[in-house]
C-alpha positions as CSV (number, residue, x, y, z in Angstrom):
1,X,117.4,56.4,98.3
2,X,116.6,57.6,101.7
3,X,112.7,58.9,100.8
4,X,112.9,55.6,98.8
5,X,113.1,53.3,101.8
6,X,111.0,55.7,103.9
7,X,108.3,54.9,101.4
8,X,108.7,51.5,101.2
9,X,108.4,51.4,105.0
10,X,105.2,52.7,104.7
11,X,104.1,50.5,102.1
12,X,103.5,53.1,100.1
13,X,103.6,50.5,96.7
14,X,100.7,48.4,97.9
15,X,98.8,51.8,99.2
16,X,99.3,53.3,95.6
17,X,98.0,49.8,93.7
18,X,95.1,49.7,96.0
19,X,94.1,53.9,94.8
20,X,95.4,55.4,97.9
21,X,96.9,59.2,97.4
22,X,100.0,60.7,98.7
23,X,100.2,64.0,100.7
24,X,103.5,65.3,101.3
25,X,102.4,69.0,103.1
26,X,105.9,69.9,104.0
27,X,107.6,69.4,100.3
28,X,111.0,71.1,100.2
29,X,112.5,70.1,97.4
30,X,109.9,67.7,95.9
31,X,112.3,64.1,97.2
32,X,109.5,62.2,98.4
33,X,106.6,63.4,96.2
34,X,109.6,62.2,92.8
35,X,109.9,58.8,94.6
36,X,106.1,58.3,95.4
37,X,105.5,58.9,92.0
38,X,108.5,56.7,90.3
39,X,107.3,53.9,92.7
40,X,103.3,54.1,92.1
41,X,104.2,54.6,88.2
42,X,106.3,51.2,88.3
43,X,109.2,53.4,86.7
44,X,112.1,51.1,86.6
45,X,115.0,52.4,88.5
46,X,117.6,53.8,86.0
47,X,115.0,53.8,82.9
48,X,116.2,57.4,82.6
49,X,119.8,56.4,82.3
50,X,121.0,56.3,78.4
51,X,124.2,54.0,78.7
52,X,125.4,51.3,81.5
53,X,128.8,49.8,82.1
54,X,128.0,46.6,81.5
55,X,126.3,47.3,78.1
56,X,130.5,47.3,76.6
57,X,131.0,43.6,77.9
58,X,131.7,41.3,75.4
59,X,128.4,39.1,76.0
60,X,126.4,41.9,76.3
61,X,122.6,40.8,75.0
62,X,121.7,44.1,73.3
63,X,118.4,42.2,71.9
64,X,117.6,40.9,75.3
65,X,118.6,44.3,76.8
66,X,116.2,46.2,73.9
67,X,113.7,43.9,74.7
68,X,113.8,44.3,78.8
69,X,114.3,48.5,78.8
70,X,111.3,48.6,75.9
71,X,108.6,46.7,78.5
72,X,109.4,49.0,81.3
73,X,108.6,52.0,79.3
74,X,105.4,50.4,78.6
75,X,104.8,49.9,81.8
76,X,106.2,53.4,83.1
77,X,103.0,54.7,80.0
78,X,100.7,52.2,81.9
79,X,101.4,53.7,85.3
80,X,101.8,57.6,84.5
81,X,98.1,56.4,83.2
82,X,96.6,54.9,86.3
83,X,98.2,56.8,89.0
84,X,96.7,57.9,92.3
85,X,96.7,61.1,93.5
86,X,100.4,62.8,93.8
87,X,99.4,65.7,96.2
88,X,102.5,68.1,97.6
89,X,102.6,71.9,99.3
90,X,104.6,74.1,101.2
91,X,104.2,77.7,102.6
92,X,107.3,78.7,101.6
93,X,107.5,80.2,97.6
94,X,111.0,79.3,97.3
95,X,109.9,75.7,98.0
96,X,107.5,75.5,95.9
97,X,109.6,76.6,92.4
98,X,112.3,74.1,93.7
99,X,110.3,71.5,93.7
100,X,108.7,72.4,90.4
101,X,112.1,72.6,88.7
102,X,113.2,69.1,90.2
103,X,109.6,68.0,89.0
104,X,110.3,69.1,85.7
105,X,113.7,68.2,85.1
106,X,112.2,64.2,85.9
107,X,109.3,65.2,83.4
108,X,106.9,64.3,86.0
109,X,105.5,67.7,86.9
110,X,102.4,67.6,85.5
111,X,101.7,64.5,86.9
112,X,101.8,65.5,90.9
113,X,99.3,68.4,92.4
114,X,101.5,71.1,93.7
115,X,99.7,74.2,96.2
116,X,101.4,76.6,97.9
117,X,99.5,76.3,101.2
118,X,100.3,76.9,104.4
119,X,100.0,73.4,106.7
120,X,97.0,74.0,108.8
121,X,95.3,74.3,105.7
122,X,95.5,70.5,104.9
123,X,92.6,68.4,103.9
124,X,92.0,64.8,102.9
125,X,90.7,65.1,99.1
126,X,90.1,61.3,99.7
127,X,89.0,58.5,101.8
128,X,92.4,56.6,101.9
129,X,96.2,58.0,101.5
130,X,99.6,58.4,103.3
131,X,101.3,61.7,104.4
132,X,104.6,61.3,104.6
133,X,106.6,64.6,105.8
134,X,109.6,65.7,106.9
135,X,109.2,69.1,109.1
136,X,112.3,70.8,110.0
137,X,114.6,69.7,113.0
138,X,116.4,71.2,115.5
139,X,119.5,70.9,113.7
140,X,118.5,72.7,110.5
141,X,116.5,75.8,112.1
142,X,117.4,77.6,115.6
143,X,114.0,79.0,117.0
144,X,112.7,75.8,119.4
145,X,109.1,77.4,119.1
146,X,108.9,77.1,115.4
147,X,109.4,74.2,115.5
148,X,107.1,72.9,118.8
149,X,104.7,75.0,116.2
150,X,104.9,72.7,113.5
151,X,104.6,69.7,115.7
152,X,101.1,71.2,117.1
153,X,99.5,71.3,113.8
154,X,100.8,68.4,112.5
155,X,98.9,66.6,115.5
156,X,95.9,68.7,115.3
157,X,95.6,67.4,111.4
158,X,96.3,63.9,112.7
159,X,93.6,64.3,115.2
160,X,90.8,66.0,113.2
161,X,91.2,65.4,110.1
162,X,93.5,62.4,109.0
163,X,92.2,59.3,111.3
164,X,91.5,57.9,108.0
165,X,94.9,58.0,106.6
166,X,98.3,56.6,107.3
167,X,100.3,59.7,109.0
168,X,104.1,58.9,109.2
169,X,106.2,61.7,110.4
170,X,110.1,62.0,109.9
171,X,111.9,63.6,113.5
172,X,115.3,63.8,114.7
173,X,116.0,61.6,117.4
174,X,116.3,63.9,120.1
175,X,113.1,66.1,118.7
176,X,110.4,66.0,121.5
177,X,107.8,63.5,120.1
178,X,106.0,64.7,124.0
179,X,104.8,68.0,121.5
180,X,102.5,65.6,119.5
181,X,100.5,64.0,122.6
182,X,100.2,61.0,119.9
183,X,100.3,57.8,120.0
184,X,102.0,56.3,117.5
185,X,101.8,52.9,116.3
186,X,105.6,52.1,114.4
187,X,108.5,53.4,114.5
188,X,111.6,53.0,112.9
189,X,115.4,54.4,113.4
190,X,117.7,55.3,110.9
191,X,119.9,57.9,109.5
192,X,119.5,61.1,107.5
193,X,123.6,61.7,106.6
194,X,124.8,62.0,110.0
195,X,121.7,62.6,111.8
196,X,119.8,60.3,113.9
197,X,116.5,59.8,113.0
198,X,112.9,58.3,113.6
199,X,110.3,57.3,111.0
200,X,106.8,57.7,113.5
201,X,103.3,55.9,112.1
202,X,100.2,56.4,113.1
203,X,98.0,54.2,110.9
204,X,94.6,54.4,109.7
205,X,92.4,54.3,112.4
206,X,88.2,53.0,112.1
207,X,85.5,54.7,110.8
208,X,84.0,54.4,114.5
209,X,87.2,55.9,116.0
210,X,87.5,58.7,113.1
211,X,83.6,59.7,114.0
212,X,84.8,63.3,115.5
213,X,86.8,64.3,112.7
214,X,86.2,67.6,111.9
215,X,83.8,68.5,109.1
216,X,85.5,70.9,105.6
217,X,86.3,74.2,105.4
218,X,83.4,75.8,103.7
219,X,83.2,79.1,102.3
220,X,82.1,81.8,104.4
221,X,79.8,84.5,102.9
222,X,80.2,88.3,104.1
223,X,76.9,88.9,105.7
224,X,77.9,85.8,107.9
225,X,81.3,86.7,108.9
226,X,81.5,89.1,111.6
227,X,85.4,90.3,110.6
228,X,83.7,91.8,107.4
229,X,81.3,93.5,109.2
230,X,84.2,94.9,111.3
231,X,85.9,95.9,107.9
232,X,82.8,97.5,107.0
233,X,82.4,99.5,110.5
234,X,85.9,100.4,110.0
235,X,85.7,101.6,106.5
236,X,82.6,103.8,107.4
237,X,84.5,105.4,110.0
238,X,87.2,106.1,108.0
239,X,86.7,107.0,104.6
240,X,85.8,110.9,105.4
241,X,89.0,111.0,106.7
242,X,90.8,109.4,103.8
243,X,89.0,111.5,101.2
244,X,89.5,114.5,102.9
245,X,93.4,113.8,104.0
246,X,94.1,112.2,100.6
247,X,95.4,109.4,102.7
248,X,96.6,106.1,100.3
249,X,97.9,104.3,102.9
250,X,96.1,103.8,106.0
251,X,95.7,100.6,108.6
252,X,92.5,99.7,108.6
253,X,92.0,97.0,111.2
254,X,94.4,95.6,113.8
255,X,93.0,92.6,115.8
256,X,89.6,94.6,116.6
257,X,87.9,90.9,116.9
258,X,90.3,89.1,119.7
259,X,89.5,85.6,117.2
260,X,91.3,87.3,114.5
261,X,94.5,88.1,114.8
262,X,95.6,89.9,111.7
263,X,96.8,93.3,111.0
264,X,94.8,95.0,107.6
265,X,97.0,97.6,105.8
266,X,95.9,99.0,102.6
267,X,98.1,100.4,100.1
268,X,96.1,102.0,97.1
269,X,94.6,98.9,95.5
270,X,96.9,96.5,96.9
271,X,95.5,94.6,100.7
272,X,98.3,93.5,103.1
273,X,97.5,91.1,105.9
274,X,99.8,90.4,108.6
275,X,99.1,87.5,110.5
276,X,100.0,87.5,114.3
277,X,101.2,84.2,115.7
278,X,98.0,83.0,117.9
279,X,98.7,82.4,121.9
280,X,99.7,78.7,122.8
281,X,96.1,77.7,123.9
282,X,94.6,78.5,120.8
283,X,93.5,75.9,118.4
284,X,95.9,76.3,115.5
285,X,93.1,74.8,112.8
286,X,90.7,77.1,114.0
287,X,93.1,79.7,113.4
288,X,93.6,79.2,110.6
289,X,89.9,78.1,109.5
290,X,89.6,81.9,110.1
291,X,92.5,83.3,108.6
292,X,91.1,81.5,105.5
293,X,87.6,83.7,106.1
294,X,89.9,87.0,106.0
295,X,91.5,85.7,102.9
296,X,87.7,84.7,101.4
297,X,85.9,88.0,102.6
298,X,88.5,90.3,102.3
299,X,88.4,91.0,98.3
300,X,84.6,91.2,98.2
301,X,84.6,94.0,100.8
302,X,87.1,95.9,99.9
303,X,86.3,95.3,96.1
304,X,89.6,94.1,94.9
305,X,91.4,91.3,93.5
306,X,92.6,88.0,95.4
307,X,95.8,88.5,93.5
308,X,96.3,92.1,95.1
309,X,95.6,90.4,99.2
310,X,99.4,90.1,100.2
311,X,99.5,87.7,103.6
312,X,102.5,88.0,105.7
313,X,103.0,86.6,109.0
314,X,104.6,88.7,111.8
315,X,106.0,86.8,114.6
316,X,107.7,88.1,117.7
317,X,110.6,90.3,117.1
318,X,114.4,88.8,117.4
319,X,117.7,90.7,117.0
320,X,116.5,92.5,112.9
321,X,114.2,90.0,111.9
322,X,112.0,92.6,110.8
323,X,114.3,93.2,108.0
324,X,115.0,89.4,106.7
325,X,113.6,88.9,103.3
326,X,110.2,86.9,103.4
327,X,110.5,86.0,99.7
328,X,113.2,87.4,96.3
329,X,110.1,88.8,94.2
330,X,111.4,92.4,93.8
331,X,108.3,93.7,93.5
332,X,108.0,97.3,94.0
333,X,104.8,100.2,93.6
334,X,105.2,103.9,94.2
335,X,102.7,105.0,97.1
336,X,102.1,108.8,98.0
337,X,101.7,110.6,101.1
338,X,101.1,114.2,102.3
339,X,102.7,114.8,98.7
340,X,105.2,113.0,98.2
341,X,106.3,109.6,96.7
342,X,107.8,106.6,98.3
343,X,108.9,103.1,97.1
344,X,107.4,100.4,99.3
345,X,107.9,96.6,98.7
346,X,104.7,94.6,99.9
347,X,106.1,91.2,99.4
348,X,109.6,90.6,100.5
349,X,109.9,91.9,103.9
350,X,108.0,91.6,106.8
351,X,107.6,95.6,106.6
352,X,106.9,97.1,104.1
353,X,109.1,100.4,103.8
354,X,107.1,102.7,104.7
355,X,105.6,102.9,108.6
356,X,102.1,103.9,108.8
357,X,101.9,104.8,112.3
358,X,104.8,107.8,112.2
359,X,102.2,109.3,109.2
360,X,101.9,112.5,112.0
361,X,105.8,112.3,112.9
362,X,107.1,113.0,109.7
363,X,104.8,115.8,108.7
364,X,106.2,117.4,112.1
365,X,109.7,116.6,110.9
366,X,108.4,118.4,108.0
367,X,107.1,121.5,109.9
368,X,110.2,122.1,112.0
369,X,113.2,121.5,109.3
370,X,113.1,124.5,107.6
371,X,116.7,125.8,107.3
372,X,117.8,123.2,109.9
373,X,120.8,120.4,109.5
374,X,118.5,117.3,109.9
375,X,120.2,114.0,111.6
376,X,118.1,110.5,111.1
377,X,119.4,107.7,113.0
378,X,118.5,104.3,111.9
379,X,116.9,105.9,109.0
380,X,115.3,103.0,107.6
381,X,114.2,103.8,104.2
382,X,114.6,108.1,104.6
383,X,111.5,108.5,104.6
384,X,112.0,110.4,107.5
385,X,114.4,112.3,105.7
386,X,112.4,113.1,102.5
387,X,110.0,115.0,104.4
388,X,112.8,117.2,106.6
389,X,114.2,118.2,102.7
390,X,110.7,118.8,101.3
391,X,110.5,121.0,104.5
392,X,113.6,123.3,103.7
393,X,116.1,121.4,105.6
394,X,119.4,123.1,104.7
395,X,121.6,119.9,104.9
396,X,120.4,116.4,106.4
397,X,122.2,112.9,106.9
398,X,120.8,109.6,107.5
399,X,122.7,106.7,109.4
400,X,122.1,103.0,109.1
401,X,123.8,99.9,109.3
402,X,121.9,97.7,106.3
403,X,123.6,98.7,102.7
404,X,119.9,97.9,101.4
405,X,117.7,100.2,103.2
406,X,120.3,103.1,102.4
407,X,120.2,102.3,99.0
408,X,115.9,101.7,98.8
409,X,116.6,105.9,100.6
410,X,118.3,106.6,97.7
411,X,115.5,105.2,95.3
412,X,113.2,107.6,97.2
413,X,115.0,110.9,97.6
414,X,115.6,110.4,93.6
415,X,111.9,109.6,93.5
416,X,110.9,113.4,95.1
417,X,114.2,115.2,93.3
418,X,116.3,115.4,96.0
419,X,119.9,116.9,95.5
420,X,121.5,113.7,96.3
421,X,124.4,116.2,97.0
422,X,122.7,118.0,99.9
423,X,122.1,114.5,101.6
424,X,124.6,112.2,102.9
425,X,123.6,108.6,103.4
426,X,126.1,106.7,106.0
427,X,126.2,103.4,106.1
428,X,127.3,102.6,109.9
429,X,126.5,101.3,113.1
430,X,124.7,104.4,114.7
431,X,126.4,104.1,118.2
432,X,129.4,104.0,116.7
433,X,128.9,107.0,114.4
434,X,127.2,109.0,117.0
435,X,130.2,108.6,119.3
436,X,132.8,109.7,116.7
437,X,130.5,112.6,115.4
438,X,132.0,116.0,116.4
439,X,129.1,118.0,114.4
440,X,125.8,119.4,115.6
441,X,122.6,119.3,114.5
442,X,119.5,121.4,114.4
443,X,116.7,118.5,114.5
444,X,117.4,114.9,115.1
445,X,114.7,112.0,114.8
446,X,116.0,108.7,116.7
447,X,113.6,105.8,116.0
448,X,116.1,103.2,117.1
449,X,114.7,98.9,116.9
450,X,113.3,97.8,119.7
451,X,116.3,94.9,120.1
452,X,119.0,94.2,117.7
453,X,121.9,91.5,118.1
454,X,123.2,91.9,114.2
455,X,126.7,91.1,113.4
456,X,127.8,93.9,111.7
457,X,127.0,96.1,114.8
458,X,129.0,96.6,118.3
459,X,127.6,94.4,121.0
460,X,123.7,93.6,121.0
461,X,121.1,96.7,121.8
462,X,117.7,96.8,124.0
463,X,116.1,99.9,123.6
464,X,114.5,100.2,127.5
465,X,118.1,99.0,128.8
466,X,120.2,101.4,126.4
467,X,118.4,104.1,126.1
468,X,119.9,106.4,129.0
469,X,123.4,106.1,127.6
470,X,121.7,106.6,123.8
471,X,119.9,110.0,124.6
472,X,123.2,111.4,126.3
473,X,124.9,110.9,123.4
474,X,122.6,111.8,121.1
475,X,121.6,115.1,122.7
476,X,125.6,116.0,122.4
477,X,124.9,116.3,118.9
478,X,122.1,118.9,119.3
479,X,122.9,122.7,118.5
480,X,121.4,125.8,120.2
481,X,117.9,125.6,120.6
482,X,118.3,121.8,118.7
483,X,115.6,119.8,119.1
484,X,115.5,115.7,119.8
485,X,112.4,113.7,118.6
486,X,112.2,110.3,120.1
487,X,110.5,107.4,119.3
488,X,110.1,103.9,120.4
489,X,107.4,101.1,119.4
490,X,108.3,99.1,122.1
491,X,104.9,98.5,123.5
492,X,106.5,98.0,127.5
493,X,109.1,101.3,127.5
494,X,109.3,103.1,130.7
495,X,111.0,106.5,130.0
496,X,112.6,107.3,133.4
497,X,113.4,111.3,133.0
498,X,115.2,111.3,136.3
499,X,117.6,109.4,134.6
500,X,118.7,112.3,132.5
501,X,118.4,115.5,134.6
502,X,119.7,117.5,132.2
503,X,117.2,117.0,129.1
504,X,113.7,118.2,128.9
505,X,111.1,116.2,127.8
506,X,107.5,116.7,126.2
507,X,105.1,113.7,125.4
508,X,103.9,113.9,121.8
509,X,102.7,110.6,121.5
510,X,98.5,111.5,121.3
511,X,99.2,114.5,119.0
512,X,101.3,112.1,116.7
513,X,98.6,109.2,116.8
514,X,96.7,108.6,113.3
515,X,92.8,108.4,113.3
516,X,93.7,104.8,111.4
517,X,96.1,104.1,114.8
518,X,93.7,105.5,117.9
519,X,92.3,101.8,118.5
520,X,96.0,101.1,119.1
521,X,97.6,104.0,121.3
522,X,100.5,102.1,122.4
523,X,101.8,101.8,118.8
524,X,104.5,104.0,119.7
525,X,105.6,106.5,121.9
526,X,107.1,109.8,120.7
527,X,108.9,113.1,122.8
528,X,110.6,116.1,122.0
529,X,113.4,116.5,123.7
530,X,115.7,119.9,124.2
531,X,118.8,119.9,126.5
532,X,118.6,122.3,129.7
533,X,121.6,124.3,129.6
């Protein structure tokens, strides 16, 4: 009822007579692109109903009522027939097949344009419409900037690309309407359940006053695009390396170009892009005008398909972000390195399983666990731990607190033939562990998060401000002549060795950089670490 009356607010039934299409950018669950449709296909309200009450009172006209329900399905036939463009999108997957399914349960779906896109992406396809969305509000998601995010785009796509258009924009009442520097030209409260809303229009504006709309995307060829002539550079530099290493996996650029922001992993024949989130003074359509020229260019060069180029988008890191699901497609490949073979998932987590840049660190791991009890904490996926029991390691055990990771370590010391009986997986928060732990170890790798505030886990944890009180217990669990490798991506660390008088320390973080890393040296940081005494 409520996207209904929205619509009808915006006269949305004249607009749809008249040809005009409707854009919904932000779809969720498909509520406004059903009712557009219903509306602009003169569907009778309740024509999908079977039985009414009143059709059992006694003077009930069935005739009359045959008559009545058979000229609105001919009219519901007409409209389906002469409808104007249904258009709806979201980023979001999950979106998308919801909206689908609602689609298709109202048998409408193959009358309404659905495209997974994200919404800097937008375009007119026409000269006349109204977009009607509903972004999120403050209420429904926690992170402020996500959502000042949305509003930025939204009035970039006002501004430069839909002056033609009716743009109507559902807020909250208290959501700052300041982000949009718009004017708009209605507005009208009411309520969605129990919150307080606003229905903002900005209506079509002149021709005159549309003049500086920006012109379409156009495709971008690979002799004109100067990020595939950086992927090219790069490649050239790299491939004797790859052939010669038998490297599979390898980063292969990383922001090189300022004006591109993404992060370019390969994996065998499938391309990952991770898209960093652009600095607040960047233009977010341009942005993403070239993020679409590394999606275009990207397949040619590298001489794959667009189905294998996997885009994720990597925003600042928060508590374990890193390790909420992106998506539910369970897609898994096997990948191989220096050997051995690892399950990496390219789709549903921000990473992807595996991390490229320790490539050195574990072959050391490798080279020093022969006949040694091997400790990883926060072991991630094992990976870690695969190569300390491909390297002889005489017992090993691998602490973390997510139930998934330990069991995708599992997967992968099954995948190399690993005596699952020689290998403990703990499932645990690692401070806690480490301070009940009365053992002793010959090698320990500690490559703790950079932050962390998860539930399941004792207090909250910052790596530069817990990492004295970390190392001192840690190194309690090393044995004669044990040996401490620590690591740390955290970009700002300051290891302060006064702090802990009685460990020794030696920087290995330029031996245990990868040629695919050295544009990047502040990737991670890495030490070995013995006690004094």
């Amino acid at each position: 009822n409520l996207a209904a009356a929205l619509l009808w607010q915006c006269g949305w039934p004249t607009k749809a007579q008249n040809g005009a299409a409707l854009l919904d950018p932000m779809c969720g669950s498909g509520t406004i692109l059903a009712e557009g449709l219903l509306m602009a296909a003169d569907w009778a309200p309740g024509l999908i109903r079977k039985n009414f009450g009143f059709q059992s009172w006694s003077g009930f006209d069935a005739g009359t009522w045959k008559r009545l329900r058979q000229e609105a399905i001919e009219r519901r036939a007409d409209g389906l027939d002469n409808l104007p463009p249904i258009i709806g999108g979201d980023h979001a997957d999950q979106a998308i097949e919801q909206t689908k399914y609602n689609l298709q349960k109202l048998g409408i779906l193959d009358h309404v344009l659905l495209e997974p896109k994200e919404l800097a992406l937008w375009e007119p396809n026409q000269d006349k419409g109204l977009l009607l969305c509903d972004p999120p509000y403050g209420e429904r998601i926690g992170q402020t900037h996500e959502i000042k995010k949305i509003y930025r785009i939204l009035a970039q796509l006002r501004q430069q690309r839909f002056l033609n258009w009716e743009f109507s924009v559902i807020l909250a009442e208290e959501s700052p309407w300041e982000e949009f520097q718009l004017r708009y030209d209605k507005r009208h409260p009411f309520r969605n359940g129990s919150i307080p809303c606003q229905l903002y229009r900005m209506l079509p504006k002149p021709l005159s006053e549309s003049s500086s709309q920006k012109p379409s995307i156009d495709p971008v060829s690979v002799n004109d695009s100067a990020f595939a002539q950086r992927l090219k550079k790069n490649l050239r530099r790299l491939q004797p390396w790859v052939k010669k290493e038998k490297i599979q996996c390898y980063r292969l650029y990383d922001k090189d170009i300022p004006e591109y922001g993404v992060a370019v992993d390969v994996y065998g024949q499938q391309i990952q892009i991770q898209e960093y989130d652009p600095p607040k003074n960047i233009n977010l359509l341009a942005a993403e005008k070239r993020l679409l020229e590394v999606l275009q260019v990207i397949p040619e060069v590298m001489d794959c398909k667009s189905e294998s180029v996997i885009l994720k988008k990597r925003k600042r890191q928060t508590g374990l972000n890193q390790y909420d699901r992106l998506a539910q497609n369970q897609e898994r490949l096997v990948i191989e390195e220096g050997g051995l073979k690892f399950w990496v998932n390219l789709r549903d987590y921000l990473d992807t399983g595996i991390f490229l840049d320790h490539r050195l660190t574990r072959s050391l791991i490798r080279e020093m666990a022969d006949n040694k009890r091997f400790l990883n904490l926060f072991c991630y996926t094992g990976t870690g731990t695969v190569y300390a029991a491909t390297g002889g390691a005489k017992s090993t055990v691998s602490v973390d607190l997510s139930g998934n990771y330990l069991g995708w370590a599992k997967d992968n010391f099954s995948l190399n033939n690993l005596d699952l009986g020689k290998h403990l997986l703990v499932k645990a928060d690692c401070r806690e562990w480490i301070a009940n732990q009365k053992g002793t170890f010959d090698l320990i790798f500690l490559d703790p998060p950079t932050f962390s505030n998860s539930k399941s886990m004792m207090g909250t944890w910052d790596v530069q401000r817990d990492y004295v009180e970390m190392l001192n217990q840690v190194s309690r669990l090393l044995g004669k002549n044990g040996v401490l490798l620590f690591s740390t991506n955290n970009r700002k660390f300051k290891l302060d060795q006064d702090s802990l008088p009685n460990l020794h320390f030696q920087g290995l973080s330029s031996e245990l950089l990868p040629p695919d890393f050295a544009r990047n040296p502040k990737i991670h940081q890495v030490w070995k670490i013995q006690r004094m005494n």
